[in-house]
C-alpha positions in Angstrom: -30.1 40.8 -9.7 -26.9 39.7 -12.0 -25.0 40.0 -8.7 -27.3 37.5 -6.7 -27.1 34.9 -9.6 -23.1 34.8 -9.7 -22.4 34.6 -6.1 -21.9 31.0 -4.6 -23.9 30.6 -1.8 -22.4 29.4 1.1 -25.2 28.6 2.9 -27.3 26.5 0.8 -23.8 24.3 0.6 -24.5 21.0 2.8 -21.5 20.3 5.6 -19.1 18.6 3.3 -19.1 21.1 0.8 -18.8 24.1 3.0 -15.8 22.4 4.4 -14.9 21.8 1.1 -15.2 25.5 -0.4 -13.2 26.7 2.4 -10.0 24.9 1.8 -7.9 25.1 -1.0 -8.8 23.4 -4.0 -8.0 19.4 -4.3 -6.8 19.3 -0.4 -10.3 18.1 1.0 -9.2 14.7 3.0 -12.1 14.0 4.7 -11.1 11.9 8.6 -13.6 9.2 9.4 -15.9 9.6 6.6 -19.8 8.6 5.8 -18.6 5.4 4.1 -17.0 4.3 7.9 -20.7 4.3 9.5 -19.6 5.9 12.5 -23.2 6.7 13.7 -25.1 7.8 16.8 -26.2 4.5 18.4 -28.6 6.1 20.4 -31.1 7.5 17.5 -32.4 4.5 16.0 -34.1 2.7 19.5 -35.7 6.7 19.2 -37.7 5.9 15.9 -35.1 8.7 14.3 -32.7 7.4 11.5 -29.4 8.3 11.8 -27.0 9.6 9.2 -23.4 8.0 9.1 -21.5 10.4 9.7 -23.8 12.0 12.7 -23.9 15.3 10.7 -20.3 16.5 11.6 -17.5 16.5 8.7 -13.9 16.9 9.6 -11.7 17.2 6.7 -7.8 18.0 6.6 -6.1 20.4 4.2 -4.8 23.4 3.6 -5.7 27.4 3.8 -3.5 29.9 1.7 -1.0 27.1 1.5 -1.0 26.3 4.9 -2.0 23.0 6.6 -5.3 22.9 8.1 -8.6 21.9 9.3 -12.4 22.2 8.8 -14.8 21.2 11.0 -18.1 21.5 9.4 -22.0 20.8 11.0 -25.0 19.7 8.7 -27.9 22.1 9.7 -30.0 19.1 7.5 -29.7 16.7 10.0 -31.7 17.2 13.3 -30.8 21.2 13.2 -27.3 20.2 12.7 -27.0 19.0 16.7 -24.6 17.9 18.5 -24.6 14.4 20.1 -22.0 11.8 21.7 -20.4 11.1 18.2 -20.2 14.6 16.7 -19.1 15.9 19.9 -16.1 13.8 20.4 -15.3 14.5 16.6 -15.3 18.1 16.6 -12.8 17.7 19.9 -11.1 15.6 19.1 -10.3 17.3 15.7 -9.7 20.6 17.8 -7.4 18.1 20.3 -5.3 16.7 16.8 -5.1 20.2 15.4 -2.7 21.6 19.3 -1.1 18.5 18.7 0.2 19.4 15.4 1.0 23.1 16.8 3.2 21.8 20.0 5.3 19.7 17.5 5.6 23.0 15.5 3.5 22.2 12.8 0.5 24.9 13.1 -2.6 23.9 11.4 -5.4 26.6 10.7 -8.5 25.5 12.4 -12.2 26.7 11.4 -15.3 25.4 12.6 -18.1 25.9 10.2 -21.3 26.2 12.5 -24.6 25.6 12.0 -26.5 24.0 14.6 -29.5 24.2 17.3 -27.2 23.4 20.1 -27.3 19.9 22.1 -29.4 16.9 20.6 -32.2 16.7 22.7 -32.2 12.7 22.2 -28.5 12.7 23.8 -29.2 15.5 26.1 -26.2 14.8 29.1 -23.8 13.2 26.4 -24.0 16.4 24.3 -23.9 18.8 27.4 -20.8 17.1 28.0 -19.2 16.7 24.5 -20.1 21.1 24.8 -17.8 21.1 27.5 -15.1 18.9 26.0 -15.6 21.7 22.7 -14.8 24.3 25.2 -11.6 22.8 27.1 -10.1 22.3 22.9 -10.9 25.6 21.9 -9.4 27.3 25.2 -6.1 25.0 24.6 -5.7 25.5 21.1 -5.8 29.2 21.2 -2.8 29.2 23.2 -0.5 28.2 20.5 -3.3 28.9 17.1 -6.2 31.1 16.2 -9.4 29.2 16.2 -11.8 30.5 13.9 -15.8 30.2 13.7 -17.3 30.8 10.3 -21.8 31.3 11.2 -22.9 31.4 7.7 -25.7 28.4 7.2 -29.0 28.7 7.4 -30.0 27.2 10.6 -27.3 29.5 12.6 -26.1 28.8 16.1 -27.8 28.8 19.1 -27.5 26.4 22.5 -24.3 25.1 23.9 -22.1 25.6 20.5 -22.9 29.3 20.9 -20.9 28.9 24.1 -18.0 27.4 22.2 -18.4 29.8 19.9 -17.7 32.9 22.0 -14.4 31.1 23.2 -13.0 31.6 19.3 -10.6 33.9 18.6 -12.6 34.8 15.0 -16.1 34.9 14.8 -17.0 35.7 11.1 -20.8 36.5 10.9 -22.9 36.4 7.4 -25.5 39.0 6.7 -28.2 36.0 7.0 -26.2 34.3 10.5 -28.5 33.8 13.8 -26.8 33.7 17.6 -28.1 33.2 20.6 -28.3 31.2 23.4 -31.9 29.9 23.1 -33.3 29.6 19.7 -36.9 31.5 18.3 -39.0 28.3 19.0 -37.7 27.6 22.6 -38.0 31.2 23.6 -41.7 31.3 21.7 -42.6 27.7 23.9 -41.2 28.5 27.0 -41.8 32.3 27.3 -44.9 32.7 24.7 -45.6 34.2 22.0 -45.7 37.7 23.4 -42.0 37.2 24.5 -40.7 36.0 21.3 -42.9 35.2 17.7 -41.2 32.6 16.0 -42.2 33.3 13.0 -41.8 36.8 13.1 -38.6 36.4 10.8 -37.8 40.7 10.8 -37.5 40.1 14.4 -35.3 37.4 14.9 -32.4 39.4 12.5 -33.3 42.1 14.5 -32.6 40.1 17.8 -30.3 37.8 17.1 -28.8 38.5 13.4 -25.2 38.6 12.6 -25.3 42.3 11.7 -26.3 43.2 15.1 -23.7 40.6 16.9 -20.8 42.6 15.2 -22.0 45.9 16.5 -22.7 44.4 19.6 -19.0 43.2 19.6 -20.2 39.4 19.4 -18.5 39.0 16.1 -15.3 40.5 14.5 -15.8 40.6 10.8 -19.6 40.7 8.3 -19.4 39.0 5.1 -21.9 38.5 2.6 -23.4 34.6 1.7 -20.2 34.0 -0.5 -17.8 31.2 -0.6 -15.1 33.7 -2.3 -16.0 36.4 0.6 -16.0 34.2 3.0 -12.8 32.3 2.3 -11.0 35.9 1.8 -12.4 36.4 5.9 -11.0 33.0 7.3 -7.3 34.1 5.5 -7.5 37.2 7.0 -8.4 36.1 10.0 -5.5 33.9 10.4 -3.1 36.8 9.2 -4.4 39.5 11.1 -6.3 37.9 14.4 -8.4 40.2 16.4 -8.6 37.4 19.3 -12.1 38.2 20.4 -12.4 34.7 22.4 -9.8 36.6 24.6 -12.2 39.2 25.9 -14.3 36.7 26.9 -11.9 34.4 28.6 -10.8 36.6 31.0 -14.3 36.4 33.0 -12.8 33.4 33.5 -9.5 33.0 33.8 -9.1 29.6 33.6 -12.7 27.7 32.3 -11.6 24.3 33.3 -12.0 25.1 37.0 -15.7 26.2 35.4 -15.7 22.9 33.1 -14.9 20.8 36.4 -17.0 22.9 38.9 -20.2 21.8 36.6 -19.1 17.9 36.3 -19.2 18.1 40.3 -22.0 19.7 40.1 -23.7 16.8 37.8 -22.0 14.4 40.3 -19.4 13.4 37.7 -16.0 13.2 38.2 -13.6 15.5 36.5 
């Protein structure tokens, strides 16, 4: 029990704070913060309110000393999904961050997940800001690890688990969830003798982060602890076991897949 009440959860942290826990201390600089409005436009003719920073943080700083960046979802708002605006921030963060690395300053990259996927109220926007995600993470692991960091409490299902299996570092907590379709979907689409939502045993058992690392889904388990967690991402940079790689080469080069499916939506690559 004295264990449990010093360790500093990581998961009941909101976006900003994760982001902020794993850099080093006083070198958050959040990019396009709350106080610049940049909101989905699309949420409000919806009857949903939108938050002002669409529930994506990007903050710059640095990582054991080393310049880098944080790209953090909010599980609070709408399951922490990803629309048009969050989208196009977390790529073009990943975009800035290869940038930095072909003008031979590398910057450490983590994205700090915890989302249901695409936002169902900017379905085809988010299906193609996934894509976008995917074509950054593919380019920046070329020249820089990209790390994931699943360790909030909604986890990370949908498109994002896509992106994330294209990281070189997955780092899984002991309470993480991934998957392609989440508890509910499965339970409303297939039924409840498929999948019981609220069977909560069942969906560790199924989808928990202790079973992705046997399965070879994830390359390191770390307890819900911003010290323990933050030890993982430096490790990971130091010593990368470049998992993303295993799964790139079913692929060899995903934007032939990225533009295959833009055709296949009659959109132009």
């Amino acid at each position: 029990m004295s264990a449990l009440l010093l360790t500093e959860s990581f998961a009941e942290r909101g976006a900003r704070e994760r982001a902020r826990a794993l850099l080093d201390p006083q070198s958050f600089r959040e990019l396009i913060g709350p106080f610049e409005r940049l909101a989905s436009p699309y949420l409000a003719a919806q009857g949903v309110v939108p938050q002002s920073d669409d529930g994506t943080v990007v903050a710059r700083g640095t990582i054991g000393g080393v310049r880098a960046c944080v790209v953090a979802t909010d599980g609070r708002f709408l399951g922490g999904s990803i629309g048009e605006i969050g989208g196009a921030k977390i790529a073009g963060a990943l975009e800035l961050a290869r940038l930095d690395a072909q003008r031979g300053t590398p910057t450490r990259t983590v994205l700090a997940l915890d989302t249901g996927g695409i936002r169902l109220q900017e379905a085809n926007l988010g299906i193609l800001a996934v894509s976008e995600i995917c074509d950054a993470i593919v380019a920046l692991r070329e020249l820089m690890p990209v790390v994931a960091v699943i360790a909030g409490r909604v986890g990370v299902y949908g498109g994002l688990s896509l992106s994330t299996a294209l990281c070189s570092e997955i780092i899984v907590s002991e309470g993480a969830r991934v998957g392609l379709n989440g508890p509910d979907v499965v339970e409303t689409e297939s039924g409840i003798e498929e999948m019981d939502s609220s069977d909560r045993p069942l969906i560790w058992r199924v989808t928990g982060g202790r079973l992705r690392l046997r399965q070879g889904f994830a390359t390191e388990l770390v307890s819900d602890d911003v010290p323990a967690i933050r030890a993982a991402v430096e490790r990971a940079f130091e010593t990368p076991n470049e998992l993303g790689a295993l799964v790139v080469q079913a692929f060899p080069d995903p934007r032939l897949e990225r533009d295959a499916f833009l055709r296949a939506m009659e959109i132009e690559p």
